[in-house]
Phi, psi and omega in degrees: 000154193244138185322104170295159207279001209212080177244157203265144163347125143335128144345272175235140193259092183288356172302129173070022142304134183257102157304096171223152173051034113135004179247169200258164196190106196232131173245331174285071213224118201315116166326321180335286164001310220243343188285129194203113169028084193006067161259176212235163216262308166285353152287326171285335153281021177262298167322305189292345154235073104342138139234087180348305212298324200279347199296155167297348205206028179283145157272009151288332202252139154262140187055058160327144205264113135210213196265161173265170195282162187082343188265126152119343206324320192302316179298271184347295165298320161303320170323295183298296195316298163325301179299312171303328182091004145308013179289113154314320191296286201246021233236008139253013163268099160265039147206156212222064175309147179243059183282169167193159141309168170337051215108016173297340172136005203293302164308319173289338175297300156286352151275312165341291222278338197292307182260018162246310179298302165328322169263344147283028180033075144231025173210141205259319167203184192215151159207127192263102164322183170157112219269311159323331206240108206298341224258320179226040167242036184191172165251039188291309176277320144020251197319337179298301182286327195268348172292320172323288206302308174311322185292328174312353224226282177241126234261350158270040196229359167282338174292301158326280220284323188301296192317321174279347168272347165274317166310327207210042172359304201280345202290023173240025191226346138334138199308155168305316193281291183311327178283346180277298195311317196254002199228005197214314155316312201279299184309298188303331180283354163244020142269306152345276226288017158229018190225012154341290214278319188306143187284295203216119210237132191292140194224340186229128183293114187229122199246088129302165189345076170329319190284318158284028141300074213305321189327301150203166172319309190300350200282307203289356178247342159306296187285356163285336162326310184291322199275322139018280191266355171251024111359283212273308148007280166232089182276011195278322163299135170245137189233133155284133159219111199261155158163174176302167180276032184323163193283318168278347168270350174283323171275338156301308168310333198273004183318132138343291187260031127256341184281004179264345188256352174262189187221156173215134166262125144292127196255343185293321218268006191294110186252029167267347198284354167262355171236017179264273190312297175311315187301308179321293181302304202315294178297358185256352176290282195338311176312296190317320209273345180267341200225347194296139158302357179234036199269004168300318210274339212274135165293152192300323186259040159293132348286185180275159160328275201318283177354290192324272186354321211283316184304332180279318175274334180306327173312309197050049168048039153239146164313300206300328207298317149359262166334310204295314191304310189287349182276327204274307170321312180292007168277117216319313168326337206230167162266144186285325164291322031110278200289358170299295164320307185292339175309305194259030171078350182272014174207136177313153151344137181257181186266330150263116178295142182288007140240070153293297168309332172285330184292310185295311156314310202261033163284327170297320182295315159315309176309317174318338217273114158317309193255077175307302180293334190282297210298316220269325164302311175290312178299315174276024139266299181337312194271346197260316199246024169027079185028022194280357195253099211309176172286340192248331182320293160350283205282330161318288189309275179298009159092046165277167163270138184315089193129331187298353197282294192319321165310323215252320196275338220276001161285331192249014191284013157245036147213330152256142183273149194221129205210097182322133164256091180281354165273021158270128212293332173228089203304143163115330189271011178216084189273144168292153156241137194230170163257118193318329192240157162320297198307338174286356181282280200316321153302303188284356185259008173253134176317297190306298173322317178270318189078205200268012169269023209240135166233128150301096196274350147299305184305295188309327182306308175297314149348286208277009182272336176284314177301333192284344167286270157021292153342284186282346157314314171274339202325284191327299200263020186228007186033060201253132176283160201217130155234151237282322186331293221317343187278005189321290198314317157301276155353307176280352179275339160324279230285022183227002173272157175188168199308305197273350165272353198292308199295013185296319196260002175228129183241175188287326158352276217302324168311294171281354199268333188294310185283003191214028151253100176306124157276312162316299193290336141272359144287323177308321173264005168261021204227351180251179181301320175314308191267323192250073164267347173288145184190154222251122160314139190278121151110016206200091178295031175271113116101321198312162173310304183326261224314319177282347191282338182286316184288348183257333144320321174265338174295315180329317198269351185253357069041285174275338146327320215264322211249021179302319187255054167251028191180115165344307190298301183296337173278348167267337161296275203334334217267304184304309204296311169313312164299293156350328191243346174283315172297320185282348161289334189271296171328296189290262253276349167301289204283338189249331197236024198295344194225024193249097166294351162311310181296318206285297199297344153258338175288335176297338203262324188259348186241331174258295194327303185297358171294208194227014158284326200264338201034024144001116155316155193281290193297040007057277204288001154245021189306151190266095197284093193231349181282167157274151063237351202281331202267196174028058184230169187283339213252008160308324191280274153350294194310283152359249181325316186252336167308313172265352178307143175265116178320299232268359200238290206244335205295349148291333179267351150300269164358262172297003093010282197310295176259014152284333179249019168236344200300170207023286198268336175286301194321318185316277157344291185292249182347342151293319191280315179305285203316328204291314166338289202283339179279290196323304185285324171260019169222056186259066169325334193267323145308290210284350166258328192286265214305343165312301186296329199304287157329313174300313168302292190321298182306328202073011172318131200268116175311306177315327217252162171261048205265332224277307211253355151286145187258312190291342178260031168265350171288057175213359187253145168235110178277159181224133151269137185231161167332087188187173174338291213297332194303315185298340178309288219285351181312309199281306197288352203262321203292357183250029142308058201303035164242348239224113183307184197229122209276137173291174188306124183306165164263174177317338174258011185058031162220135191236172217222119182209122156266160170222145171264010177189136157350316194257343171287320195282345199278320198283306212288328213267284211283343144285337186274354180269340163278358162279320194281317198046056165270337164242157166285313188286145160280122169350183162193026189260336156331318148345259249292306176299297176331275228291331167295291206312311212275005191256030163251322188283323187241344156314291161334334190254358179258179183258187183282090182274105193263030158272355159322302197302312188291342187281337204289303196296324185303273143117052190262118181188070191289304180309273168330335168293315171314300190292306182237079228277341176261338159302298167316312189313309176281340166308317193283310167267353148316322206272297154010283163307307193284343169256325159314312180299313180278342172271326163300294175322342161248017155288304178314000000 
């Protein structure tokens, strides 16, 4: 028989071999062995840990992530320049992070870059992390795949890398830091030293997703160490490196000896990125409507602009949020508009949903969460109050410790951003937290979608509206800083209450936190001199403690207007609590305020006048007080609190309150004291001629003359206007003056002509346009002058005998204010008249 031409290896070669106690300890062992289709015996363990999966270009990965064409374009050129060394900026950083959030693009980027340097001969190798695939979620092969792709590239340098795996079997079980130096470092500086003469030479090394590395954090902070020192080794490599911002990769970079040698791209800060994402949609729609198989089916404007639009914000400048949509619309099974409508609730659900991948990423990112139940409570006020709330409002509201949010959080900084609050009163100590992307609000706010990552965010809102009474409760005696975020919970539940939903919003938490909130002890220093000395430093958009202690008093008392009548019970806190806050106002304007007619004269204007004893015209009683002499006074804190309660709840039950607890000789007195204000202030000759003269010049107005209390004869002022930019502001505020005409179409000289018919129109017209224009620094105050002529027939009847009153009535100076307004005075005089006549017969008696 004849010899086959191929005979296979001896089992075992024992030349030169030690028998000793029955094991075999073979040191010589015949190459043969190991030879496949001449490869050399350390190339072929060299193969074996490859991991195909990581190449920039495996037919492993199906559909690989990259850009779409024309988007990203700015990032993509900077990458190459930087690689080319044509950066200024970075052209001494050989290594080059690449951060983002979740979906942010990262992966699509770096294969783009993979494969445009793959075709400009600048790339030496690649590797993709991928925390699913056991094969590539760690760095055991790393070094291994980029030596591969290089010995491809030069073949001495695949001769170098066998020898050494051949001198050093074991060398893949070896430290990270040795296998780049012997299998990878080593090789390439003597393939440099002979490739000296070559024009354009592969120089860059690209490290996806750093962040699945799973094995450990420590691993992943080791090989940027490693990529460090072979930097300084070999600088001629450059290295990418794309992942999330994770917490612990963030505190590596800022290292003394790495942060000088990389550079960083933000994928968050791309502010192309949205119209990169629109180019994106807009063509990929476009495939569809040309190529789907039911594209017969499709309506003629499918999608609408407004889709697109929705779809470009909900993205929050990440792709995948996108990707996802357009892989679920295009499926050949379905109609596309059909599964469009459903993206957006407007069709039932198909049975595969349409963020399953995206919901499986951030379920993952979530899980990462040390603290899992906390982390899931924090994420639902994000959602509830659209980042609108700080890092310490949180640990208050959930009762944490100081600090705990960053921490707790501090696994997720690849869906939430930490963000200056600047209306906080101690900058840096109230950070916002927001979420990179739109779609995670939604995710956690669908049931289906979260699973068992799912909060009730109705039950939490109450929750959290009870610790927040409970807060400003301790508030006094624990001196706790508070910044104006922390009334979010409340506030928002305002703008969603109404008559048919209130029993929605209160629970016994919510309840018991009401009946046991001093009100008295916390009204009181915002109604005295004491409580408003906080005042905002010129130049610091911050804030005060007062103002926020003011906005949660007034949602507080209105707050329980809405929701008084879903109970006996909650209507009798409402009741106590209203009286409680009507004495201390009657208290502090007895004891702190006995002679400040300012105070009196608002308070009569805000707690009595508007009853239905008095019969106050509705445009009386709503006058906007926002002017001096009325606004930055101690009695603001009232104006604040009582000012915002909505009439329709509570503002009667003040009200009558008010003058169950005032009637007869106080009512007198406070109604003396109002008046004395309105005599005082209009007959503050020196005021009262500067605002007098000012209309009158402007207008051309004769004083002398009686134009002022006629309406027809404001057809007779012509404003002249001339052309420009600014005209277009006040034309749009003006035209919603329903007093007030619409100025005509301009002329051949660019000036048009607008009459106004009344007073109170040129007055509204006057005082917005000087604050468009800032032709005065000062705000007008003749809206004042008049409320205070209507309102001194309503309250002078009603005071008692005051005698600096007595003495402004019998003076009766109102020279100035007689010119502009002469039939107004007119009715003034005989108000003051009446009151002293009134008051001197009462003391004949």
């Amino acid at each position: 028989m004849s010899q086959s031409s191929t005979q296979p290896p001896p089992l075992l070669n024992l030349s030169h071999s030690i028998l000793s106690g029955g094991t075999f300890i073979q040191h010589i062992v015949d190459q043969r062995q190991y030879i496949h289709s001449g490869e050399r015996p350390g190339y072929i363990r060299l193969l074996k840990n490859v991991a195909p999966a990581a190449l920039h270009d495996s037919g492993h990965v199906v559909d690989p992530p990259k850009c779409h064409p024309n988007t990203r374009v700015v990032i993509l050129d900077t990458i190459i320049n930087w690689t080319q060394g044509m950066s200024e900026e970075m052209s001494n950083k050989p290594l080059l992070w690449l951060k983002g959030g979740a979906g942010a693009g990262k992966s699509a980027i770096a294969r783009s870059v993979a494969e445009r340097c793959a075709e400009e001969g600048l790339l030496l190798g690649t590797f993709f992390f991928g925390a699913a695939d056991l094969t590539r979620n760690h760095v055991g092969k790393l070094v291994a795949t980029l030596s591969y792709q290089i010995s491809i590239l030069f073949s001495e340098f695949r001769d170098v890398v066998s020898t050494s795996v051949e001198e050093d079997p074991m060398i893949f079980n070896r430290s990270l830091r040795t296998q780049f130096t012997n299998l990878l470092l080593r090789p390439f500086s003597i393939v440099l030293s002979n490739l000296s003469g070559t024009n354009r030479i592969p120089r860059l090394i690209i490290i996806d997703g750093l962040d699945e590395c799973s094995a450990s954090i420590d691993s992943q902070r080791d090989l940027l160490f490693t990529l460090q020192e072979a930097t300084t080794t070999t600088p001629f490599i450059r290295f990418l490196v794309c992942s999330r911002p994770e917490n612990h990769l963030n505190s590596t970079f800022i290292l003394p000896h790495i942060t000088h040698i990389h550079g960083t791209i933000i994928l968050d800060d791309d502010i192309s990125a949205e119209e990169d994402i629109r180019l994106f949609l807009e063509d990929k729609f476009k495939e569809i409507k040309e190529g789907h198989i039911f594209k017969h089916t499709l309506p003629t404007a499918w999608p609408r602009p407004e889709i697109v639009d929705t779809l470009v914000k909900k993205s929050s400048g990440q792709f995948i949020y996108a990707a996802t949509v357009v892989e679920y619309v295009k499926s050949p099974n379905h109609r596309p508009h059909h599964r469009l409508d459903a993206v957006f609730h407007l069709r039932q659900a198909f049975k595969d949903l349409p963020f399953k991948e995206l919901d499986t990423l951030y379920r993952h990112i979530i899980s990462q969460s040390d603290n899992l139940p906390t982390t899931l409570d924090i994420l639902g006020l994000i959602v509830l109050y659209g980042g609108a709330m700080g890092t310490c409002d949180i640990e208050m509201i959930m009762q944490l410790e100081q600090g705990d949010v960053e921490v707790i959080l501090a696994d997720l900084h690849s869906v939430v951003t930490f963000r200056e609050n600047i209306l906080h009163f101690e900058t840096g100590a109230n950070m916002l937290v927001k979420f990179l992307h739109k779609s995670m609000a939604d995710f956690l706010s669908d049931p289906q979608r979260a699973g068992d990552f799912y909060r009730d965010l109705s039950a939490s809102r109450l929750l959290h509206i009870s610790r927040m009474i409970s807060l400003f409760a301790g508030r006094r005696e624990r001196e706790i800083d508070i910044s104006y975020s922390i009334v979010y919970p409340i506030s928002h539940v305002m703008s969603w209450l109404n008559d048919s939903n209130s029993a929605e919003y209160i629970s016994s938490d919510i309840l018991q936190a009401a009946r046991q909130f001093p009100i008295c002890a916390f009204t009181k220093p915002l109604l005295t001199v004491l409580g408003m000395q906080w005042e905002l430093k010129q130049g610091e958009p911050r804030i005060p403690p007062a103002s926020t202690d003011q906005a949660f008093l007034g949602y507080f008392l209105r707050y329980l207007g809405f929701v008084k009548d879903t109970s006996e019970s909650i209507r009798l806190v409402y009741l106590e609590q209203i009286q409680k806050y009507c004495e201390c106002v009657i208290s502090v304007l007895e004891d702190h305020l006995a002679y400040n007619w300012k105070a009196h004269f608002i308070f009569a204007y805000y707690h009595l006048l508007p009853g239905s004893r008095y019969g106050i015209p509705y445009r009386l009683s709503h006058f906007r007080m926002s002017n001096e002499p009325f606004d930055n006074t101690i009695w603001d804190a009232t104006m604040q609190g009582k000012g915002s309660i909505s009439e329709s709840h509570n503002l009667e039950e003040i009200l009558e309150i008010s003058y169950d607890l005032t009637e007869g000789v106080k009512q007198a007195i406070i109604f003396a004291l109002a008046a004395s204000f309105c005599i005082d202030f209009l007959c503050n000759e020196r005021t009262a001629t500067r605002e007098a003269n000012h209309p009158s010049r402007t207008m051309g107005i004769n004083r002398h003359g009686r134009m002022g209390d006629h309406p027809w004869c404001w057809h007779h002022i012509v404003l002249r206007r001339f052309q420009g930019n600014r005209l277009a502001a006040w034309i749009d505020y003006l035209s919603k003056w329903k007093n007030t005409e619409i100025p005509r179409p301009f002329s051949k000289a660019g000036i048009h002509r607008s009459r106004i018919s009344t007073l109170q129109g040129y007055l509204r017209y006057k005082s917005r346009n000087h604050e468009l224009l800032g032709q005065v620094k000062r705000q007008v105050q003749w809206p004042q002058y008049v409320l205070i002529m209507d309102l001194i027939p309503y309250i002078l009847p009603l005071a008692g005998r005051y005698e600096p009153l007595v003495a402004m009535c019998k003076k009766k100076c109102l020279a100035s204010i007689s010119r502009f307004w002469p039939k107004k005075s007119k009715r003034v005089r005989r108000e003051m008249d009446n009151y002293t006549r009134r008051v001197d017969s009462s003391d004949d008696i």
